[in-house]
Backbone as CSV, one residue per row, in Angstrom:
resi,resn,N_x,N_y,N_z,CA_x,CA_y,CA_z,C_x,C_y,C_z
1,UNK,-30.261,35.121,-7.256,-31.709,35.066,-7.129,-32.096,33.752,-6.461
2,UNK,-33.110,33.653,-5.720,-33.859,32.781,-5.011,-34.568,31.766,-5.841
3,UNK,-33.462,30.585,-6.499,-34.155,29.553,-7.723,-35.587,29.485,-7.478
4,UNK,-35.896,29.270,-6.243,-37.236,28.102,-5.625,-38.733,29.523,-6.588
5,UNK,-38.461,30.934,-6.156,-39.481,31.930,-6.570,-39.203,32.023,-7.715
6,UNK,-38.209,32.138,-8.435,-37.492,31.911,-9.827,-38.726,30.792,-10.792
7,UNK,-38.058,29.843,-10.215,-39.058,28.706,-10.757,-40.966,29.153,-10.485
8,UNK,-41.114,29.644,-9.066,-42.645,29.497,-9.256,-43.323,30.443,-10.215
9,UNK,-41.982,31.571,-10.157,-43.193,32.551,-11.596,-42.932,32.037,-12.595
10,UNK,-41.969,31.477,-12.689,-41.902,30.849,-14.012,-42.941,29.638,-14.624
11,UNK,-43.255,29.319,-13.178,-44.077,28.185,-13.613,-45.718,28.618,-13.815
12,UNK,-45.791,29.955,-13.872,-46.970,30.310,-14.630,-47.304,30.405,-16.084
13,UNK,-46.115,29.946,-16.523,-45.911,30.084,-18.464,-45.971,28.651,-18.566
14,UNK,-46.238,28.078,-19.531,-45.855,26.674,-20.250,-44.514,27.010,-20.813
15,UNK,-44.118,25.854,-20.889,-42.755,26.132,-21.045,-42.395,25.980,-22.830
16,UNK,-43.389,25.296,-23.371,-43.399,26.130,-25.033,-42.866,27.618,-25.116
17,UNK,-43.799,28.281,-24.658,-44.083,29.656,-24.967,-41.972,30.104,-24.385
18,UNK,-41.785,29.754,-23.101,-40.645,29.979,-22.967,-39.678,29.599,-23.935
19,UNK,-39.314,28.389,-24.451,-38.584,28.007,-25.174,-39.164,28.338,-26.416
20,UNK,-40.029,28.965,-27.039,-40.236,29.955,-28.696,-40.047,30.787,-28.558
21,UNK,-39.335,31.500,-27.418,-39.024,33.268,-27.157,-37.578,32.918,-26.802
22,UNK,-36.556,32.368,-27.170,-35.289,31.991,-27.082,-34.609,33.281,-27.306
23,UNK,-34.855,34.617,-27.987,-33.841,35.785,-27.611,-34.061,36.067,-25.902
24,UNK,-34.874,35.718,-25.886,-35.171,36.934,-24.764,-34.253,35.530,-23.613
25,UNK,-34.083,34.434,-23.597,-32.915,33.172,-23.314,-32.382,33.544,-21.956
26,UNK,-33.385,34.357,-21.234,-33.167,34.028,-19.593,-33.989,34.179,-19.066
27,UNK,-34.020,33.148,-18.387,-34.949,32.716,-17.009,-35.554,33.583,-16.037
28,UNK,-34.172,34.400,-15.522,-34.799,35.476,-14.621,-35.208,36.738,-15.361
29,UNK,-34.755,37.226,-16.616,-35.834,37.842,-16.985,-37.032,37.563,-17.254
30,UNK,-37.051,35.959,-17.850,-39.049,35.872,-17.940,-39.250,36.355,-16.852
31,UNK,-38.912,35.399,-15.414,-39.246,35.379,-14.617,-40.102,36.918,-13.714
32,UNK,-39.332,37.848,-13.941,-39.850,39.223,-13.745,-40.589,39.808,-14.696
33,UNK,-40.331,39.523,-15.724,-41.352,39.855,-16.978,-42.676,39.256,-16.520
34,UNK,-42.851,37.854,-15.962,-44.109,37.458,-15.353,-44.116,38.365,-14.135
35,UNK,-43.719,38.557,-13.313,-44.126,39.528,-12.257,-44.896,40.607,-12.611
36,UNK,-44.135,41.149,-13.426,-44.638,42.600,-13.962,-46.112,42.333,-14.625
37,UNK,-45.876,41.742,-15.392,-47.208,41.012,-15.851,-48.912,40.872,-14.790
38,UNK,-48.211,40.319,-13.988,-48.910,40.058,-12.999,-49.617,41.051,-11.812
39,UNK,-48.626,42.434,-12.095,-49.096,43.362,-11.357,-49.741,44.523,-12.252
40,UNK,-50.340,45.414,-12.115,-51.188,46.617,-12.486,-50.211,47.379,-12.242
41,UNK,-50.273,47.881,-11.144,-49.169,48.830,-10.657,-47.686,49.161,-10.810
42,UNK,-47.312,47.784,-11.769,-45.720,48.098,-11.825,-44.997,47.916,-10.531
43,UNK,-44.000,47.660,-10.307,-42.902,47.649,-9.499,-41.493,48.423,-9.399
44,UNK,-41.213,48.517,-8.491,-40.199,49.235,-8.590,-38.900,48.685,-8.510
45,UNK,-37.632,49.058,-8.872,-36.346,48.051,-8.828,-35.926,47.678,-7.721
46,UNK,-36.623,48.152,-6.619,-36.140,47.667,-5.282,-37.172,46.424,-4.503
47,UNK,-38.427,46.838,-5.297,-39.413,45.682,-4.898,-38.844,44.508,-5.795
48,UNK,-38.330,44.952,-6.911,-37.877,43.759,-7.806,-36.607,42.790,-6.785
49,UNK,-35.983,43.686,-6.637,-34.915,43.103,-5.599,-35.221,42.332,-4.842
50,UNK,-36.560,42.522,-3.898,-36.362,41.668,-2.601,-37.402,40.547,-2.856
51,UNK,-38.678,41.102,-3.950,-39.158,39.877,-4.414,-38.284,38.365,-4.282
52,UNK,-37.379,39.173,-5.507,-36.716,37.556,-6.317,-34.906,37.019,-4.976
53,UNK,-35.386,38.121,-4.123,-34.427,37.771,-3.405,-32.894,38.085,-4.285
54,UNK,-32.377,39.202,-5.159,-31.357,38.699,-5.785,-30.612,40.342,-5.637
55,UNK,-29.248,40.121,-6.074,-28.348,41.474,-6.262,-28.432,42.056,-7.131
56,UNK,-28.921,43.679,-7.246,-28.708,44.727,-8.534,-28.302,44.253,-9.716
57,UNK,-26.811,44.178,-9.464,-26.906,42.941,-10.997,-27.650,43.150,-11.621
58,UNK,-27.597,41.464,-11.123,-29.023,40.883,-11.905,-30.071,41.147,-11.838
59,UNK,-30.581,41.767,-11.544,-32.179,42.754,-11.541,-31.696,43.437,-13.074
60,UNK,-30.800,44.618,-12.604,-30.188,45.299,-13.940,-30.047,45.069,-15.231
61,UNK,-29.313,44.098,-15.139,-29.122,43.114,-16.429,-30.497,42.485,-16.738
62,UNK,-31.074,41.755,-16.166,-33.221,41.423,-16.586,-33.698,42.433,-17.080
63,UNK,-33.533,43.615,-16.315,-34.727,44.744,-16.689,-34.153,45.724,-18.017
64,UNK,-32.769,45.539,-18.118,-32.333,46.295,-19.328,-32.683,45.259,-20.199
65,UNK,-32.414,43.921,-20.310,-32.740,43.200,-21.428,-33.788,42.792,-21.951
66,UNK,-35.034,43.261,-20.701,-36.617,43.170,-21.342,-37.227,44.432,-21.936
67,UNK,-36.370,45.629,-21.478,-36.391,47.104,-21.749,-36.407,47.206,-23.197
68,UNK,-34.976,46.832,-23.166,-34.311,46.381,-24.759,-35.287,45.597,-25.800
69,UNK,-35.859,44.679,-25.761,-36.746,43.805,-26.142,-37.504,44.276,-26.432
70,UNK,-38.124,45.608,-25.683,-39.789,46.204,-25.509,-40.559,45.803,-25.206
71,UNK,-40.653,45.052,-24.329,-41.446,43.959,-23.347,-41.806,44.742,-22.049
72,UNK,-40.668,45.940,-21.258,-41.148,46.687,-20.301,-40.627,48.122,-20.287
73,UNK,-41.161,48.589,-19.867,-40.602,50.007,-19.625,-40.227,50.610,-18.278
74,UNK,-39.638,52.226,-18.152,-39.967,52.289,-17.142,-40.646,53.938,-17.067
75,UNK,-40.930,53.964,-15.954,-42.171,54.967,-15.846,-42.234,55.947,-14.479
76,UNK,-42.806,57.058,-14.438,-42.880,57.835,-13.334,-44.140,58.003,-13.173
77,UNK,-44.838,57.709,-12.087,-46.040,58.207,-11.498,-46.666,59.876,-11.575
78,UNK,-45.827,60.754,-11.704,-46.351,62.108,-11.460,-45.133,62.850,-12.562
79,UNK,-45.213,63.759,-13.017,-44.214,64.648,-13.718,-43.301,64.950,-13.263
80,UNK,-44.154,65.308,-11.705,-42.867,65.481,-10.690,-41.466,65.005,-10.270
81,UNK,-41.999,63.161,-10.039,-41.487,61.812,-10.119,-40.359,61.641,-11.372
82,UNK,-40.604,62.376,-12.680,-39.917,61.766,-13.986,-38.669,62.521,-13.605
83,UNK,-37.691,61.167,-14.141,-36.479,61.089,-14.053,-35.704,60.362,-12.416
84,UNK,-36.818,60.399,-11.725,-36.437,60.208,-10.588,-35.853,58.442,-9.935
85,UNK,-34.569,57.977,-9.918,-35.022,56.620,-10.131,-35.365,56.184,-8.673
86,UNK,-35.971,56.915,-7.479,-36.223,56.307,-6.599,-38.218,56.306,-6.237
87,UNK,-38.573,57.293,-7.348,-40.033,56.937,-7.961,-40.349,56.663,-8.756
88,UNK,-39.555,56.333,-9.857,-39.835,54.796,-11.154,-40.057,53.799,-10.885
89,UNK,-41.060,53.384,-11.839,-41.076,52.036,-11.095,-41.164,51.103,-13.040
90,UNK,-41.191,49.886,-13.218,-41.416,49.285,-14.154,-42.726,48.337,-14.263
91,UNK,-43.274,48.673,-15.862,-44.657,48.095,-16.206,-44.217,47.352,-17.328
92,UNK,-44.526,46.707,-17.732,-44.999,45.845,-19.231,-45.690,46.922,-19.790
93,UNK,-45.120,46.797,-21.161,-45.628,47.677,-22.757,-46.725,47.163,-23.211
94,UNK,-47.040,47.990,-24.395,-48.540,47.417,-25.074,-47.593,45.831,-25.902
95,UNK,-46.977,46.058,-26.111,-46.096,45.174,-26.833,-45.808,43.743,-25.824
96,UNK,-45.525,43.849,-24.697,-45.188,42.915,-23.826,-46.534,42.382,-23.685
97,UNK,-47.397,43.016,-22.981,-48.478,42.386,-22.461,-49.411,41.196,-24.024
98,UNK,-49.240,42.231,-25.431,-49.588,41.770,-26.596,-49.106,40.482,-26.400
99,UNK,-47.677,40.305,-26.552,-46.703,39.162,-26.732,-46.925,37.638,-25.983
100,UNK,-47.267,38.300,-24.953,-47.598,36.847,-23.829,-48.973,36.431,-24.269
101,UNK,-49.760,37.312,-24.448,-51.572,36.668,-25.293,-51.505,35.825,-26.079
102,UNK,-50.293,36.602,-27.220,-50.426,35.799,-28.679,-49.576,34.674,-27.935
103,UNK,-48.671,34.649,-27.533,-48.244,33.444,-27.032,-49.129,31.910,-26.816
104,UNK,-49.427,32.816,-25.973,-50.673,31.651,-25.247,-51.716,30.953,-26.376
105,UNK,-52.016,32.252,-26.993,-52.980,31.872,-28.449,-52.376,31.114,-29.450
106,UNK,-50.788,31.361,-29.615,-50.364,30.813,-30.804,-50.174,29.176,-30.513
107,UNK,-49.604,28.857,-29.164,-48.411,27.933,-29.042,-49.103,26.892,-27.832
108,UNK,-50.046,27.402,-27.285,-50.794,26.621,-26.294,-52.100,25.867,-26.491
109,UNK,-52.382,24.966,-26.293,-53.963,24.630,-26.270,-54.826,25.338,-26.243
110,UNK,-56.264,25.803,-26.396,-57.579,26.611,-26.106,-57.509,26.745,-24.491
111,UNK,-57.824,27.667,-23.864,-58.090,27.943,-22.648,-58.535,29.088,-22.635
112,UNK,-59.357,29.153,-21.199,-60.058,30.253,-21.348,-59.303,31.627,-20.603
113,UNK,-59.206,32.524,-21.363,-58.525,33.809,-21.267,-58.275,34.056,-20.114
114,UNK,-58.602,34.074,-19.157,-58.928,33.981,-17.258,-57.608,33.633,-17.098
115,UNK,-56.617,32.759,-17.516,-55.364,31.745,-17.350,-54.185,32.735,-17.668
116,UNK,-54.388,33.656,-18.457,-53.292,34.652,-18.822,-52.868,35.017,-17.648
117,UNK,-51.662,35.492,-17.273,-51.118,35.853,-16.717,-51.406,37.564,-16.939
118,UNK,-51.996,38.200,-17.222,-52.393,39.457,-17.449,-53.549,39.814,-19.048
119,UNK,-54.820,39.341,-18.953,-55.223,39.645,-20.186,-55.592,40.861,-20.342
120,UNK,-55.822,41.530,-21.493,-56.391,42.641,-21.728,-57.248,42.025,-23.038
């Protein structure tokens, strides 16, 4: 993966919040976990790819271990689409998107909600 984009999504979290979520203890998964975050639409594993600049792999290994977590899922656009993995794409859960709020709420200073990286 491409450290330099690595680091900039990353550098949308305080790094509290990173270091009090120590299972989840990799970088490039926050790192896409903030992506996802960041988008409505979800992404797909190939946009994930060229985003972060990196090899299947490691895309693989991130997205199963935030999967795992329940932080993201993955999803089909149409009925049609389900099962399909070249129209899946991956979103953040009610659980993920929850997780990064309370984050922010628990472990950060007051700020105004606007700063989330995805509020609901």
């Amino acid at each position: 993966m491409n450290r330099n984009i690595v680091e900039q999504h990353l550098s949308e979290i305080p790094s509290v919040i990173i270091n009090a979520t120590g299972p989840l203890g990799n970088k490039k998964a926050w790192a896409i976990y903030i992506a996802l975050l960041q988008r409505d639409e979800g992404l797909r594993f190939n946009q994930i790819r060229d985003l972060f600049e990196a090899e299947p792999p490691e895309i693989a290994r991130a997205l199963r271990a935030l999967t795992n977590a329940g932080l993201v899922t993955k999803q089909a656009r149409t009925l049609d689409d389900a099962g399909s993995t070249k129209a899946s794409f991956y979103v953040p859960t009610t659980l993920g998107v929850a997780l990064i709020a309370a984050l922010y709420r628990g472990l950060t200073p007051p700020q105004d909600e606007e700063s989330l990286p995805r509020p609901e």
